[in-house]
KOLTOR-215789 format. One line per 2 residues: number of its first residue (from 0); for each residue x, z, y of C-alpha. Coordinates in nm, 2 decimals, padded with zeros to 4 digits. Layout:
# residues N
NUM = X Z Y ~ ...
This chain:
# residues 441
0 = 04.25 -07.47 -04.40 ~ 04.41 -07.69 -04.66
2 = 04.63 -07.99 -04.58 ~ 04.61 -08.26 -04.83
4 = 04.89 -08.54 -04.87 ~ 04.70 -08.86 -04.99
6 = 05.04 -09.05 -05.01 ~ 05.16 -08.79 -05.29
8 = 04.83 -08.83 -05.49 ~ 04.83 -09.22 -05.44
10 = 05.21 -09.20 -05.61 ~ 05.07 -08.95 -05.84
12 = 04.80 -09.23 -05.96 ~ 05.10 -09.50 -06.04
14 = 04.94 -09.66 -05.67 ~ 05.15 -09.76 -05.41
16 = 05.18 -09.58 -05.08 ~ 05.05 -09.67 -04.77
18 = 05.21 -09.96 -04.60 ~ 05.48 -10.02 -04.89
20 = 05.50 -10.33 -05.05 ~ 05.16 -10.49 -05.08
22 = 04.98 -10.26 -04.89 ~ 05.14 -10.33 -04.59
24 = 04.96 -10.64 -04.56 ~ 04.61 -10.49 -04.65
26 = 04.66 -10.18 -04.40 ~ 04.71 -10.47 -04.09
28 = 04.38 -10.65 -04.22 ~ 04.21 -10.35 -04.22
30 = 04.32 -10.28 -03.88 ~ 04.22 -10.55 -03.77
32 = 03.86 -10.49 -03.88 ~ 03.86 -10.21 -03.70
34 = 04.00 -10.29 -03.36 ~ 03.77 -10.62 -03.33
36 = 03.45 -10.47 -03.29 ~ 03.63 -10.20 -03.10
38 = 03.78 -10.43 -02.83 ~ 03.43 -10.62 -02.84
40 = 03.19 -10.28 -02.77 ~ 03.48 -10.21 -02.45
42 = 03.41 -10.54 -02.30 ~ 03.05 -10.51 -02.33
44 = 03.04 -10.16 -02.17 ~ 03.28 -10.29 -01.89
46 = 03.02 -10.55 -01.79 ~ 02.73 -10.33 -01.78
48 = 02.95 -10.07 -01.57 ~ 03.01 -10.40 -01.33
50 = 02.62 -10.48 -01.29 ~ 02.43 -10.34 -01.02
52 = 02.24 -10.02 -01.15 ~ 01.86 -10.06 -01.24
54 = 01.75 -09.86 -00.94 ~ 01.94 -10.06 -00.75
56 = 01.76 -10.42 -00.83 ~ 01.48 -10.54 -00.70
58 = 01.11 -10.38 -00.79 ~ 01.25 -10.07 -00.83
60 = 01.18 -09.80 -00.61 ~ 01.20 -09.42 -00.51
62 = 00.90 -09.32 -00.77 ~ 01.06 -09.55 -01.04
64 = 01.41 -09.40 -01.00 ~ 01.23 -09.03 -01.06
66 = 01.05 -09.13 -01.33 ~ 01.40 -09.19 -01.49
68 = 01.50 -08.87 -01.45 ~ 01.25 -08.60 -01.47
70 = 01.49 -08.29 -01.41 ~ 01.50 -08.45 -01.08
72 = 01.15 -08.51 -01.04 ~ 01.04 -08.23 -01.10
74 = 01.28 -08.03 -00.85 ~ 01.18 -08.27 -00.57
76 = 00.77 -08.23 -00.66 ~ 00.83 -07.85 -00.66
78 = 00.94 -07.87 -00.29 ~ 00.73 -08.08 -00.15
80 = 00.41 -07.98 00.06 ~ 00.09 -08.07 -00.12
82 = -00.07 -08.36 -00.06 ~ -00.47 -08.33 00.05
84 = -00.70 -08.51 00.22 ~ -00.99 -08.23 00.24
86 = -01.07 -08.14 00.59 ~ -01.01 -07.76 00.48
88 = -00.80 -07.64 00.21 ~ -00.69 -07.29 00.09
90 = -00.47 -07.19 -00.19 ~ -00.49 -06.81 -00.24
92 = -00.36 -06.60 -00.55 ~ -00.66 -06.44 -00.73
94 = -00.56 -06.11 -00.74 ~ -00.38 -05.98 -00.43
96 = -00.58 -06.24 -00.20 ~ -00.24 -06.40 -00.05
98 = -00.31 -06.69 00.13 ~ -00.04 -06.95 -00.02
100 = -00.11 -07.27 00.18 ~ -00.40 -07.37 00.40
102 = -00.50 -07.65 00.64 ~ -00.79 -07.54 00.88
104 = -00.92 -07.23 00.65 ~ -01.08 -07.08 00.93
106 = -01.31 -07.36 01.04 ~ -01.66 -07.28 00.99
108 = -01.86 -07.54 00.75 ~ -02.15 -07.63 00.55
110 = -02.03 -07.48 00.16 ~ -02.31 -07.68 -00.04
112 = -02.35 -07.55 -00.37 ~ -02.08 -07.35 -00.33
114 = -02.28 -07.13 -00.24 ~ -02.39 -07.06 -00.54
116 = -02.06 -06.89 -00.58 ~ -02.17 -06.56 -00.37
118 = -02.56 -06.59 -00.54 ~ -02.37 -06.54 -00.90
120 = -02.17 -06.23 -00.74 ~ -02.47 -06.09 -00.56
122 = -02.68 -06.10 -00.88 ~ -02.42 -06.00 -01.11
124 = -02.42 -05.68 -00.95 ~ -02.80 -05.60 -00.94
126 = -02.96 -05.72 -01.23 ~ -02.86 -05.73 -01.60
128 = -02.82 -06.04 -01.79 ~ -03.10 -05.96 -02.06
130 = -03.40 -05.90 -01.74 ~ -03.65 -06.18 -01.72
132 = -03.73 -06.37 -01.49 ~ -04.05 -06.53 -01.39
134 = -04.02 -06.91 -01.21 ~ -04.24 -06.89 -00.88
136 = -04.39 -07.23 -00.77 ~ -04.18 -07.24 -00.51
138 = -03.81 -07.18 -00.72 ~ -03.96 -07.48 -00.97
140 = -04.02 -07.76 -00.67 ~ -03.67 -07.70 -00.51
142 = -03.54 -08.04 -00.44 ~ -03.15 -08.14 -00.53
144 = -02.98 -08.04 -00.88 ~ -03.19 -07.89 -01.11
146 = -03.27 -07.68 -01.44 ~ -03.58 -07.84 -01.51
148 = -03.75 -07.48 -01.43 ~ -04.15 -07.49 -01.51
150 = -04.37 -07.24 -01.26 ~ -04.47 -06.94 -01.47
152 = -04.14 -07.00 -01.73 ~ -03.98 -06.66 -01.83
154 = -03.58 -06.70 -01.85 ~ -03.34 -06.41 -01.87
156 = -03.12 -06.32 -01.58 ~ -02.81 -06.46 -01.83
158 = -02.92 -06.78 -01.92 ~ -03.04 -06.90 -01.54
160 = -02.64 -06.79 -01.43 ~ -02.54 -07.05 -01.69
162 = -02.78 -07.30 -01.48 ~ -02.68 -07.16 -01.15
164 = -02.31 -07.25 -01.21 ~ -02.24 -07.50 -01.47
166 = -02.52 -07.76 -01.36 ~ -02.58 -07.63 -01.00
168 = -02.95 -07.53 -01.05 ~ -03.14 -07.49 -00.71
170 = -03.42 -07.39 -00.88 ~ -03.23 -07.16 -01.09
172 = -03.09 -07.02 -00.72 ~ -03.39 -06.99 -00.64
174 = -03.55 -06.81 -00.93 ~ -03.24 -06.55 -00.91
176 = -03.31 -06.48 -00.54 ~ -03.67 -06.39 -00.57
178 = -03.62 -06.20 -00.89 ~ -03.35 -05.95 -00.67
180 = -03.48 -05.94 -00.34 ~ -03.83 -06.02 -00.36
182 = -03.79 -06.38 -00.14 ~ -03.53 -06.60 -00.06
184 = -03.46 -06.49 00.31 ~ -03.44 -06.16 00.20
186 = -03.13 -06.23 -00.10 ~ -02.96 -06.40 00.20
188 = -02.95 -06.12 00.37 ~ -02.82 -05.93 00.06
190 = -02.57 -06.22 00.06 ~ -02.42 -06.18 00.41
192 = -02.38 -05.80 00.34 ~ -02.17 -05.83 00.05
194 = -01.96 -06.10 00.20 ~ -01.88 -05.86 00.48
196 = -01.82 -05.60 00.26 ~ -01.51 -05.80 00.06
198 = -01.41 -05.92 00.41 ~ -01.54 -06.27 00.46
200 = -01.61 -06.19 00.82 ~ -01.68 -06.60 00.94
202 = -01.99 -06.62 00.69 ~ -02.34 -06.66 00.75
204 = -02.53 -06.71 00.42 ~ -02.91 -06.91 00.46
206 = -03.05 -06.95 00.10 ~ -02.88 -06.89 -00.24
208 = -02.86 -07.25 -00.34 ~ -02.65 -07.42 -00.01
210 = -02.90 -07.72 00.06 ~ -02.79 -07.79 00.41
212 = -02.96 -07.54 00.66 ~ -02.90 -07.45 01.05
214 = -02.68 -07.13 01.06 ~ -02.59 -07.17 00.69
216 = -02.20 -07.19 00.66 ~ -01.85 -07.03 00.56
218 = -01.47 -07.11 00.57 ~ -01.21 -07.22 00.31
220 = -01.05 -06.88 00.33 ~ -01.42 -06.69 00.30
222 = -01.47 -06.90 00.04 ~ -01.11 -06.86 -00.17
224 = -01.22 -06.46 -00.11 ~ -01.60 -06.45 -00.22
226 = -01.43 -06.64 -00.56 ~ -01.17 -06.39 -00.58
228 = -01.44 -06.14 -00.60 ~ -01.66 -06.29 -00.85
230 = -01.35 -06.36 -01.07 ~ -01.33 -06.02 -01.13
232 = -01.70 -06.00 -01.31 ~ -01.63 -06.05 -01.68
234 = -01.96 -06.21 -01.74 ~ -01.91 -06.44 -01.42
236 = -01.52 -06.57 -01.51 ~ -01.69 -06.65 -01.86
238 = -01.98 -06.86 -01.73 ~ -01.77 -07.07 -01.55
240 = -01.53 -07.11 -01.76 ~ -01.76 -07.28 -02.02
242 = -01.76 -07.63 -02.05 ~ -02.11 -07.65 -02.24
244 = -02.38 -07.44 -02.34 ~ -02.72 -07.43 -02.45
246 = -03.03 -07.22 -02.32 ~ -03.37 -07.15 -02.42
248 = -03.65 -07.42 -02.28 ~ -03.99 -07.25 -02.37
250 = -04.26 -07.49 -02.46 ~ -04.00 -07.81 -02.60
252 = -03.86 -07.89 -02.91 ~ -03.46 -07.86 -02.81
254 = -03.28 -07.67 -02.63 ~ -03.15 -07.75 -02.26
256 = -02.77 -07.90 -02.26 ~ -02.59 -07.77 -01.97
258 = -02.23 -07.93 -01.92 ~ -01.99 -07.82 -01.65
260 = -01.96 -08.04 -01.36 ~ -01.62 -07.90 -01.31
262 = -01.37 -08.19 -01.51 ~ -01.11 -07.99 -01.44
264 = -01.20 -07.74 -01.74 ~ -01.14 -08.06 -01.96
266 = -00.85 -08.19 -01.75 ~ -00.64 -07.92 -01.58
268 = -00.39 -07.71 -01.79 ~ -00.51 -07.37 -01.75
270 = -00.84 -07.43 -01.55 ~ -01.09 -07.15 -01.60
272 = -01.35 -07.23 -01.31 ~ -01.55 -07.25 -01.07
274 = -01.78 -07.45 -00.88 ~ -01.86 -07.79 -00.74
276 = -02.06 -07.92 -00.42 ~ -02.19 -08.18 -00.23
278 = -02.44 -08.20 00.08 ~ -02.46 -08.51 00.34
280 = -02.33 -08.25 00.60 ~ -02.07 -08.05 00.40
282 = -01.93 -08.35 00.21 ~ -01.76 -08.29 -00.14
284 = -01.62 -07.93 -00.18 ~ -01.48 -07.81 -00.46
286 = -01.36 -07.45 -00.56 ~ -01.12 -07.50 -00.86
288 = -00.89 -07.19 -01.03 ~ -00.66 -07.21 -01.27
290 = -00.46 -06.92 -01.49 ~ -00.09 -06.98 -01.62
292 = 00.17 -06.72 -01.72 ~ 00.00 -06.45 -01.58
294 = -00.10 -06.56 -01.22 ~ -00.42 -06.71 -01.11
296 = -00.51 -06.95 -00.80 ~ -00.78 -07.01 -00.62
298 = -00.79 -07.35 -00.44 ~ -01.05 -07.45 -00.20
300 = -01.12 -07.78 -00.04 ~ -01.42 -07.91 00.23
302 = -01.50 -08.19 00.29 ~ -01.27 -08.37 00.09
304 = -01.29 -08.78 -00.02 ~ -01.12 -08.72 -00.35
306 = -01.16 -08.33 -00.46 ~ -01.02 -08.34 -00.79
308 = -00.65 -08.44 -00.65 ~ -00.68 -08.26 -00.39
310 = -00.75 -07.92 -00.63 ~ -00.49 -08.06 -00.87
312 = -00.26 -08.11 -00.56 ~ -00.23 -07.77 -00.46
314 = -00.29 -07.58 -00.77 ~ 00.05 -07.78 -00.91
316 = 00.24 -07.66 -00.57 ~ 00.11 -07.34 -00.65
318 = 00.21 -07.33 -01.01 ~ 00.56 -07.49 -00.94
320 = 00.62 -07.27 -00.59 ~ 00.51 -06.87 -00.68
322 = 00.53 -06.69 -01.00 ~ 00.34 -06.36 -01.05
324 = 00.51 -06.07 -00.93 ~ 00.36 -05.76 -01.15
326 = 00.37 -05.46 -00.93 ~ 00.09 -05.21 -01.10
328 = -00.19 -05.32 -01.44 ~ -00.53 -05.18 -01.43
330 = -00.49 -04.83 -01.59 ~ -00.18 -04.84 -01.55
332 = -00.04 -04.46 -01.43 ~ 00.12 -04.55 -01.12
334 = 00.31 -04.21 -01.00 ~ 00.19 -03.84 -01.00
336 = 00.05 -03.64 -00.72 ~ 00.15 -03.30 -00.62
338 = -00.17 -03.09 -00.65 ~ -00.26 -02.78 -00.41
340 = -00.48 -02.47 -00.51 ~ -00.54 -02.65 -00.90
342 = -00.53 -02.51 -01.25 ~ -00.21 -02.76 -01.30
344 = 00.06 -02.89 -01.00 ~ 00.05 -03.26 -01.06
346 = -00.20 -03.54 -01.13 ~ -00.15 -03.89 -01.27
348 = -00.25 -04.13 -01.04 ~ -00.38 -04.48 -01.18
350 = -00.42 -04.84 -01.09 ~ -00.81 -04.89 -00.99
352 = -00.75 -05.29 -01.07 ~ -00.43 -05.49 -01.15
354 = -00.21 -05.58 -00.85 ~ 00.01 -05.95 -00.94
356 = 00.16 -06.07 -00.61 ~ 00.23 -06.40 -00.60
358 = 00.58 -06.50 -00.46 ~ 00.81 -06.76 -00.43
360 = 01.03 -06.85 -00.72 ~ 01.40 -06.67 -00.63
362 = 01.22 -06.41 -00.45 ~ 01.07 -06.18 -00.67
364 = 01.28 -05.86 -00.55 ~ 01.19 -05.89 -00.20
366 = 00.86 -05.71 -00.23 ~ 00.81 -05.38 -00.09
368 = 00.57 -05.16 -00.25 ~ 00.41 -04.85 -00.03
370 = 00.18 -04.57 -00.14 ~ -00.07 -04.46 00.14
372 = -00.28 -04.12 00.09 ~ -00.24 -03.96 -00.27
374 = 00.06 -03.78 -00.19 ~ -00.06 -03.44 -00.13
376 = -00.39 -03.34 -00.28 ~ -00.60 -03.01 -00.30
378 = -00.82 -02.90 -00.58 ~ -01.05 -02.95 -00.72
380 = -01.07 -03.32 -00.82 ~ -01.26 -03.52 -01.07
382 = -01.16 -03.74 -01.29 ~ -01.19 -04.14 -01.07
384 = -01.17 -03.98 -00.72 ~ -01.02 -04.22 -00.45
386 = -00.68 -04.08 -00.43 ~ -00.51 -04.35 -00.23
388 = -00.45 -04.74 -00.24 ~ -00.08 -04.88 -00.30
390 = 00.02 -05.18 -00.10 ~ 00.26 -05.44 -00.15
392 = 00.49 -05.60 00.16 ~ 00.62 -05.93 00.17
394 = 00.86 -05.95 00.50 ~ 00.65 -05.61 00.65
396 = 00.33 -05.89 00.59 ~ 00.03 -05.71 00.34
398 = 00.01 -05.95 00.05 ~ -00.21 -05.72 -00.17
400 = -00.30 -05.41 -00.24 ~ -00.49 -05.19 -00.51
402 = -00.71 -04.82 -00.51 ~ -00.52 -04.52 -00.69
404 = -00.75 -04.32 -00.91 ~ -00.74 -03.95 -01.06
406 = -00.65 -04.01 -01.40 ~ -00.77 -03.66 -01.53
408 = -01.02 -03.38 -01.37 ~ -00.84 -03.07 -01.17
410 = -01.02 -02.77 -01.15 ~ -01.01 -02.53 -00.85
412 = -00.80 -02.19 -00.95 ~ -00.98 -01.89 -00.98
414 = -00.82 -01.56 -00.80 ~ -00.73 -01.42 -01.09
416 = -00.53 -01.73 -01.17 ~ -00.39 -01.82 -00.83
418 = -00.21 -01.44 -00.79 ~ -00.06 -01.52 -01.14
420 = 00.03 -01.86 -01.06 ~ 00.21 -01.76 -00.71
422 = 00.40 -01.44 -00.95 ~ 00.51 -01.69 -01.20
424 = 00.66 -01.96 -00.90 ~ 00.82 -01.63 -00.73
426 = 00.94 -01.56 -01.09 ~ 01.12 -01.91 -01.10
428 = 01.25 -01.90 -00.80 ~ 01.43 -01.62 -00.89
430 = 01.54 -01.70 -01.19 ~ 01.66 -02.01 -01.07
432 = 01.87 -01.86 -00.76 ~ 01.97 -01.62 -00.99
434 = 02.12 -01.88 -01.23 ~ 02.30 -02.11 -00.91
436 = 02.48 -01.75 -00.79 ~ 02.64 -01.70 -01.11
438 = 02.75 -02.07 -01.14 ~ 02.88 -02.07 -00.78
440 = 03.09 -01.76 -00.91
């Protein structure tokens, strides 16, 4: 770093130096331009340092003195429980079905079109999209929300999903129902076994559309599970994830405009799904889900006078609470296997589905992943054999778990090769002991 002497250059120049002579006088002006506005910006901050602060004076409050610092806000909204006013409410993570929050999950209620969740999942996984379906007379004059179905009008399996879920189509339910089952008391009974078989054990399914019937009802927590289950359709996340679409309407000159009843598509960051509903009996229900960094939530609310705070409520405590704890993808090889009586000793085992635990922020390390079955298996095996299921533990409490699969086919050993295979082992062995006496030596 160079050190320059202006005082030398000034004398150099044939000026003066600094505060000799004449410039004495001119260096205490221009000191005195300097300190004024000085001396003035001191005072100024003194009296503002004197005044009351602004959080202090009246009108301001607890929310205004947050707003002015949004560091602090934040912390303090990431705390606190969610506010809701639904009668029930669950907030489960999508994949390991943890139960995050809840207030009265297991009540038993009227689900409205909600329903219409477990008809999507039901005929997702019996029909194909491109099958048509014939409207009965009885699916085209089904009261409530509606498709604008004609008797006789051919639709195919895709396009009706699209009017099951985005515009709530009873008559699309309807149409679906028969089409599968042959009648709509016989879907519900197709209903009520899959919804035992995914474990929603307090549900007892009436018709495919949710119209308020005796007997016809489900819980928060059924419901945050029979969503959890159709979220893993590709076809179904899609539909009800779309905002708008258009369909085929035989015999007019447009197409039919479906929009998504669900606002939260347009206003939630990260909302992907999934269905609205309303009866006199249920109330509004709502079963919102939303996707950010990697985790997913399902929120549920019943009988709820405002559901779209109430879904943004706890999909925000959620969000700020939990963050997704990866513990195995989908085809992801997850350990190997030590094989008996194969042509090889181990197998890869791999992830059926992905398993992303949802935990609290800070606490990531403190789950406690256990393998059950898998550990010892006997030829021969195919390739997708059940070979166990891994589980993951948060304080010895299940949180999630996932199926292992054979990752490759193992054939049974022939004679010839199991006395081969047990001389080459022996062979080892030997070779082996042989190999520690000589370095013990």
């Amino acid at each position: 770093m160079r050190i320059i002497d202006l005082s030398r250059r000034r004398m150099a120049a044939g000026r003066p130096a600094p505060y000799a002579g004449g410039w004495r006088t001119a260096g205490r002006r221009r000191r005195l331009a300097v300190i004024g506005p000085v001396i003035l910006l001191i005072a100024v901050v003194a009296t503002v340092l004197a005044a009351p602060s602004a959080v202090d004076q009246p009108g301001w409050g607890r929310a205004a003195a947050l707003r002015a610092d949004p560091v602090i806000q934040t912390v303090r909204e990431a705390a606190a429980e969610p506010e809701v006013g639904a009668a029930s409410a669950v907030l489960m993570g999508a994949d390991s079905r943890r139960i995050l929050w809840e207030r009265d999950g297991a009540a038993r209620r009227a689900p409205a079109s909600t329903t219409k969740i477990m008809t999507a999942l039901v005929v997702a996984g019996l029909a194909q999209p491109d099958q048509e379906v014939t409207a009965s007379r009885r699916a085209a004059a089904t009261p409530g929300s509606s498709i604008w179905l004609g008797e006789g009008e051919t639709l195919d399996v895709g396009d009706l999903l699209y009017g099951l879920l985005l515009t709530s189509g009873n008559d699309a339910a309807v149409a679906l129902a028969e089409h599968v089952a042959g009648s709509v008391e016989g879907f519900a009974v197709l209903m009520n076994a899959k919804a035992r078989e995914i474990g929603a054990e307090e549900t007892n399914f009436r018709n495919p559309h949710g119209l308020d019937e005796p007997g016809h009802y489900t819980t928060a927590r059924d419901l945050a599970l029979i969503t959890a289950a159709a979220l893993e359709d590709p076809l179904l996340a899609k539909v009800v994830a779309t905002k708008k679409v258009e369909i085929a309407w035989p015999g007019h000159n447009a197409e039919r405009v479906l929009r998504n009843k669900n606002r939260l598509l347009w206003e939630y960051d990260g909302a992907d799904g999934v269905k609205t509903g309303f009866t006199d009996s249920a109330g509004k229900c709502l079963v919102a889900s939303a996707t950010r960094n990697g985790l997913q939530l399902v929120a549920v609310v019943m009988g709820s006078p405002g559901i779209w705070a109430d879904s943004r409520a706890l999909l925000d405590f959620g969000f700020a609470t939990f963050s997704p704890k990866v513990v195995v993808r989908r085809g992801e090889i997850f350990r190997t296997a030590r094989v008996a009586g194969g042509d090889r000793e181990r197998l890869a085992l791999a992830a059926s589905a992905d398993l992303v635990v949802p935990v609290r922020r800070g606490e990531e390390g403190g789950v406690e992943v256990v393998q059950e079955g898998g550990l010892q298996l006997r030829a021969p095996i195919k390739a997708g054999s059940l070979c166990g299921r891994v589980r993951a533990l948060v304080d010895g409490e299940e949180v999630g778990s996932v199926i292992l699969l054979a990752a490759d086919d193992v054939r049974a050993q022939t004679v010839y090769r199991s006395f081969w295979g047990k001389l080459w082992s022996l062979f080892r062995m030997m070779v082996r002991n042989i190999t520690a006496a000589a370095h013990r030596r």
